[in-house]
C-alpha positions as CSV (number, residue, x, y, z in Angstrom):
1,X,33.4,35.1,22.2
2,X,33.1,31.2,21.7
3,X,35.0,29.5,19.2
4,X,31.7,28.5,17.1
5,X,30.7,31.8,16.6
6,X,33.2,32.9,14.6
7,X,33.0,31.9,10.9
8,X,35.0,28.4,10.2
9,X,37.7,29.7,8.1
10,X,38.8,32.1,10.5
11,X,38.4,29.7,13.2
12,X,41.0,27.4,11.5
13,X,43.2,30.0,10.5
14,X,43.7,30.9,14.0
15,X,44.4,27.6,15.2
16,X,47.1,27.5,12.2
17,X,49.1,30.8,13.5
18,X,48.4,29.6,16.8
19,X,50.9,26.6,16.3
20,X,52.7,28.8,14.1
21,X,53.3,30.7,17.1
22,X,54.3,28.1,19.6
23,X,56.5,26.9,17.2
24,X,58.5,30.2,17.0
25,X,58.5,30.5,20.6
26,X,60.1,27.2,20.9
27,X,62.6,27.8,18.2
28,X,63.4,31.2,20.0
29,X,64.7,29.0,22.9
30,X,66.6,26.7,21.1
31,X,68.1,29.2,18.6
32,X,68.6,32.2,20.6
33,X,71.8,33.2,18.7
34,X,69.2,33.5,15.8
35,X,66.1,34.7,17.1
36,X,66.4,38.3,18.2
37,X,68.8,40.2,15.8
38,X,68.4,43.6,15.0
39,X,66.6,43.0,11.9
40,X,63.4,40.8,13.9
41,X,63.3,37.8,15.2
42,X,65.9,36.3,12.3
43,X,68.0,38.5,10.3
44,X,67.3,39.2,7.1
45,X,70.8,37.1,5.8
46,X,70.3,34.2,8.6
47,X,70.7,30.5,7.5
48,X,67.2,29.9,9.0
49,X,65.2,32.5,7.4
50,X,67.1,31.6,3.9
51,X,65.8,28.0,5.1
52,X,62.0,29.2,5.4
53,X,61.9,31.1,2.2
54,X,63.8,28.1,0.3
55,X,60.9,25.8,1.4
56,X,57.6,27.8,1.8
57,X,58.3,31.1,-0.9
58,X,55.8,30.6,-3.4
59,X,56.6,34.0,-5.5
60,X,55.0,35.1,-8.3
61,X,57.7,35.9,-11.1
62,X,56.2,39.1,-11.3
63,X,55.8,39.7,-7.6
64,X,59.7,38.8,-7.4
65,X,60.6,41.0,-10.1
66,X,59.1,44.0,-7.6
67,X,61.0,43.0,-4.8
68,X,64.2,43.3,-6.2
69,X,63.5,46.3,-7.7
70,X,62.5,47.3,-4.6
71,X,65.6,45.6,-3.1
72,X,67.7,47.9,-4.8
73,X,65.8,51.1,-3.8
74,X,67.5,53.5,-1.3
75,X,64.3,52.9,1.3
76,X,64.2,49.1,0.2
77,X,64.3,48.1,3.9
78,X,61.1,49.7,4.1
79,X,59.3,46.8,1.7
80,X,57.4,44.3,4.1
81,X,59.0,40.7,4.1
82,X,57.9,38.5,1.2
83,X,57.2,35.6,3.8
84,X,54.9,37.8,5.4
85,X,53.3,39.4,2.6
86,X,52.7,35.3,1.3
87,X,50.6,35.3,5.0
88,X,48.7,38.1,4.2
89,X,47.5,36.9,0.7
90,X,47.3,33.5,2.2
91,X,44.8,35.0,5.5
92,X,42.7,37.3,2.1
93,X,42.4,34.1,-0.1
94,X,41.3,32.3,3.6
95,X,38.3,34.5,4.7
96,X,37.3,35.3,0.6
97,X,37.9,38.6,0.7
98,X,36.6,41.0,-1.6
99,X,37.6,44.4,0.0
100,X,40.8,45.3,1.3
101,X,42.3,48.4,3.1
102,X,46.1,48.6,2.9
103,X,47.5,51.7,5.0
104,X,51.1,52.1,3.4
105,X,52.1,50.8,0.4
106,X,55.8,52.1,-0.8
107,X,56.3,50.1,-4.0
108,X,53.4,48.0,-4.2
109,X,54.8,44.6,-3.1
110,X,52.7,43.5,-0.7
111,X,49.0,45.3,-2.5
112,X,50.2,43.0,-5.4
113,X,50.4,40.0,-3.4
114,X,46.8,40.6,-2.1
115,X,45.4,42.1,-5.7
116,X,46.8,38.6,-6.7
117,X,44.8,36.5,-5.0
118,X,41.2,38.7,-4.9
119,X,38.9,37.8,-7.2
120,X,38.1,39.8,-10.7
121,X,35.7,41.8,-8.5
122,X,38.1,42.2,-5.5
123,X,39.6,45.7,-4.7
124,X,42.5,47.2,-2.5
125,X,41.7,50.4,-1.8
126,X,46.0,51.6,-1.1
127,X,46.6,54.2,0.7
128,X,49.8,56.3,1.0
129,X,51.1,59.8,0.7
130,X,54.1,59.4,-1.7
131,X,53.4,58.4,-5.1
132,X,57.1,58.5,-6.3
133,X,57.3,54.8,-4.8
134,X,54.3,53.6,-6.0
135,X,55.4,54.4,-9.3
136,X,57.7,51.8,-9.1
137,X,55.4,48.9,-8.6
138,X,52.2,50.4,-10.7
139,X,53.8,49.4,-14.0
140,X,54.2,45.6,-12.9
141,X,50.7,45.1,-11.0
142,X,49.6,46.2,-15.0
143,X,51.6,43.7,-16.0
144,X,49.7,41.0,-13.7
145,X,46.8,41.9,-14.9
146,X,45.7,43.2,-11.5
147,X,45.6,46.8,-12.2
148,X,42.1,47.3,-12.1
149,X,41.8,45.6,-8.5
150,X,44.3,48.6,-6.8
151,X,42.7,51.8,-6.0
152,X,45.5,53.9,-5.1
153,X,44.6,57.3,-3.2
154,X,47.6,59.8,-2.7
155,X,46.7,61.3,0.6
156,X,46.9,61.3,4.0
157,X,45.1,57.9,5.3
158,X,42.9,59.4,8.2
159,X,41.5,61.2,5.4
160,X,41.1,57.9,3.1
161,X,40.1,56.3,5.9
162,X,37.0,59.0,7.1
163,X,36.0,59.5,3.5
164,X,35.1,55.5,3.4
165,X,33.8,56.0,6.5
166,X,31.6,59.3,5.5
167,X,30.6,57.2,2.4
168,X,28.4,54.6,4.6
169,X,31.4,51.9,3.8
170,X,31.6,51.2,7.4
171,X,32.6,47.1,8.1
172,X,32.2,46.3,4.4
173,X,35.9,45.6,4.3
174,X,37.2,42.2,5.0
175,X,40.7,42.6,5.3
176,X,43.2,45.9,6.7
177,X,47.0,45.9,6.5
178,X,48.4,48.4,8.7
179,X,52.4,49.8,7.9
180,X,52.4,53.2,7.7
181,X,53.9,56.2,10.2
182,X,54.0,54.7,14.1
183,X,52.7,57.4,15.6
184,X,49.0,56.9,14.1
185,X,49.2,53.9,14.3
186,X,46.5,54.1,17.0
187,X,44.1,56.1,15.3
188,X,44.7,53.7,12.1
189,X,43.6,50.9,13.6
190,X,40.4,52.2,15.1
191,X,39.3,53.5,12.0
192,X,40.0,50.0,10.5
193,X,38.1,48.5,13.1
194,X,35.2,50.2,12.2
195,X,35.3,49.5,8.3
196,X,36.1,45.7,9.0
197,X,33.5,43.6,8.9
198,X,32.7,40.7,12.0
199,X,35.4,37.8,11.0
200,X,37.2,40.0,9.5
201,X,41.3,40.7,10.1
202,X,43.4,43.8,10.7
203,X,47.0,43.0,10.4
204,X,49.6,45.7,12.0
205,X,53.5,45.6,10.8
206,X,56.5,45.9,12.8
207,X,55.2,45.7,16.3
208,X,58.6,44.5,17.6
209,X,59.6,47.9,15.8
210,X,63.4,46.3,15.7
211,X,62.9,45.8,19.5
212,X,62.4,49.0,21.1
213,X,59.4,48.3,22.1
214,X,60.8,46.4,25.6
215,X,61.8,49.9,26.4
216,X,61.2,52.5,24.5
217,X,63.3,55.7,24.8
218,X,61.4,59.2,26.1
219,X,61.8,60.7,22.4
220,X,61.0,57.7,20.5
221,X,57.2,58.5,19.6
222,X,57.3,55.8,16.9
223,X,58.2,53.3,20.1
224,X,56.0,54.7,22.3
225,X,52.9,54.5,20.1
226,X,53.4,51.2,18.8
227,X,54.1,49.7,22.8
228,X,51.0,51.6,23.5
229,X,48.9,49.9,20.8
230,X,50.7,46.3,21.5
231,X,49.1,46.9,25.5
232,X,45.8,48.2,24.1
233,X,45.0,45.5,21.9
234,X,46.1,43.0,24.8
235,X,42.9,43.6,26.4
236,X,40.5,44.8,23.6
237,X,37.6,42.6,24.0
238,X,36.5,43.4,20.4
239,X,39.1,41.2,18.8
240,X,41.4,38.2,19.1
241,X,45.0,38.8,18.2
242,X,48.1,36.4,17.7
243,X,51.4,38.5,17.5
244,X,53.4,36.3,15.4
245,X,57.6,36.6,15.7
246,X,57.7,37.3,11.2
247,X,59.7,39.8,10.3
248,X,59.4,42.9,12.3
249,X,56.6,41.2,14.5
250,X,53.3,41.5,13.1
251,X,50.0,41.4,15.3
252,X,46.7,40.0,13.6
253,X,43.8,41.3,14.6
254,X,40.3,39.2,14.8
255,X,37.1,41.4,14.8
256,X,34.3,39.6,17.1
C-alpha cells in the first residue's frame, strides 16, 4: 500500500521507529557485549538502558509508584518495560485513539499508561484471567483519575475478544497490545486484526521471547508459536510491521 494512503500520523510514526530501528541495529554492532543479554536486547541493570530511561522516562508519579509495587511482586518480571509502555502511550496519543484492546494486563502498568493519555471518552477494554494482579494496580488507576476509562473483563481473552466481535465492534478499535500466554498468541492477533480499524496498530510483546526464538526447542510451544507468528507477519500483506529491539522485542503491527 503507498505511503499516502495511510493516515499522516501513522505515516510519521513509522518513519520515527523506522530510524529508531536502524539506530538499534547499529548500536547492536557497536555494543555487542550489551546488546543481546538474556534479559533482551540490554539487560535490565545495563549502563545503557539506565542511560535511556535517565534521558527519555517521562513517568507519571503515579504510574511509577505501580511499577515498584510491581517491582517487588513475586512475577514482577512479568510487568512490560516502562520504556516500552512510554511507546505505546506515545503510538495511542499519536493516532488519537479512543478504543483500545490490551490482551494481558498483570498489574495494570502498562493499561495505566495508555488510560493516561486517552481522552475523558477513551476506553481500554483489559483483558486477563487473573484478577489477584490486577488488584494491585486497580486502586492507583482510581487514584489517577482514570478509572472509569479501564474496562477490565476477568476471562479468558478469545472469549473477550469474540464477544466484541459478536457485538458488531468489529475495527472500531484503534489500538491492541498483545502480552498474554504464547501459545495464542496467533489466534490473538487475528482476532485483533479484525477489531482494528485501517491505520490502526497491534503491538505484540516479547517476540525475541529471551532469544529462543533463533531456535526454538521441540517442547517449547511458547517458542514455537511466537517464531511462527514472527514468520507469518513477515509476509502478511494486510499490515506493515517494524520489530523494534525494546525490551523483549516487540513487533508493531500497521493495519492497511
Amino acid at each position: 500500500m503507498p505511503l499516502f494512503s495511510v493516515p499522516k500520523e501513522v505515516a510519521v510514526g513509522t518513519a520515527m521507529l523506522g530510524v529508531a530501528f536502524a539506530t538499534g541495529v547499529l548500536a547492536g554492532k557497536r555494543f555487542p557485549l550489551v546488546f543481546g543479554t538474556q534479559s533482551g536486547m540490554m539487560g535490565r541493570n545495563s549502563p545503557l538502558r539506565q542511560y535511556i530511561l535517565d534521558h527519555s522516562l517521562r513517568e507519571h508519579p503515579i504510574l511509577k509508584k505501580l511499577r515498584l509495587l510491581t517491582a517487588g511482586h513475586r512475577c514482577g518480571r512479568m510487568m512490560v518495560s516502562c520504556e516500552q509502555a512510554q511507546l505505546m502511550a506515545n503510538l495511542v496519543k499519536l493516532i488519537k485513539a479512543k478504543k483500545v484492546i490490551e490482551v494481558g494486563v498483570f498489574t495494570g502498568y502498562n493499561a495505566l499508561n495508555m488510560a493516561l493519555v486517552l481522552p475523558d471518552n477513551g476506553q481500554v477494554i483489559a483483558c486477563d484471567i487473573n484478577e489477584d494482579y490486577a488488584k494491585i494496580g486497580r486502586p492507583l488507576w482510581k487514584e489517577a483519575g482514570v478509572e472509569h476509562k479501564i474496562d477490565l473483563r476477568i476471562k479468558p481473552a478469545i472469549q473477550t475478544l469474540n464477544e466484541l466481535l459478536a457485538s458488531g465492534e468489529a475495527e472500531t478499535f484503534d489500538f491492541a497490545f498483545i502480552d498474554a500466554d504464547k501459545e495464542n498468541y496467533d489466534e490473538y492477533y487475528e482476532k485483533c486484526l479484525r477489531l482494528i480499524k485501517k491505520g490502526g496498530i497491534i503491538a505484540i510483546d516479547n517476540v525475541f521471547w529471551n532469544g529462543k526464538v533463533l531456535k526454538p526447542r521441540k517442547g517449547d510451544l511458547a517458542a514455537q508459536s511466537i517464531h511462527r507468528l514472527n514468520e507469518k507477519l513477515l509476509r502478511d500483506a494486510r499490515v506493515n510491521i517494524s520489530m523494534l529491539p525494546m525490551g523483549d522485542g516487540v513487533t508493531l503491527a500497521f493495519k492497511l
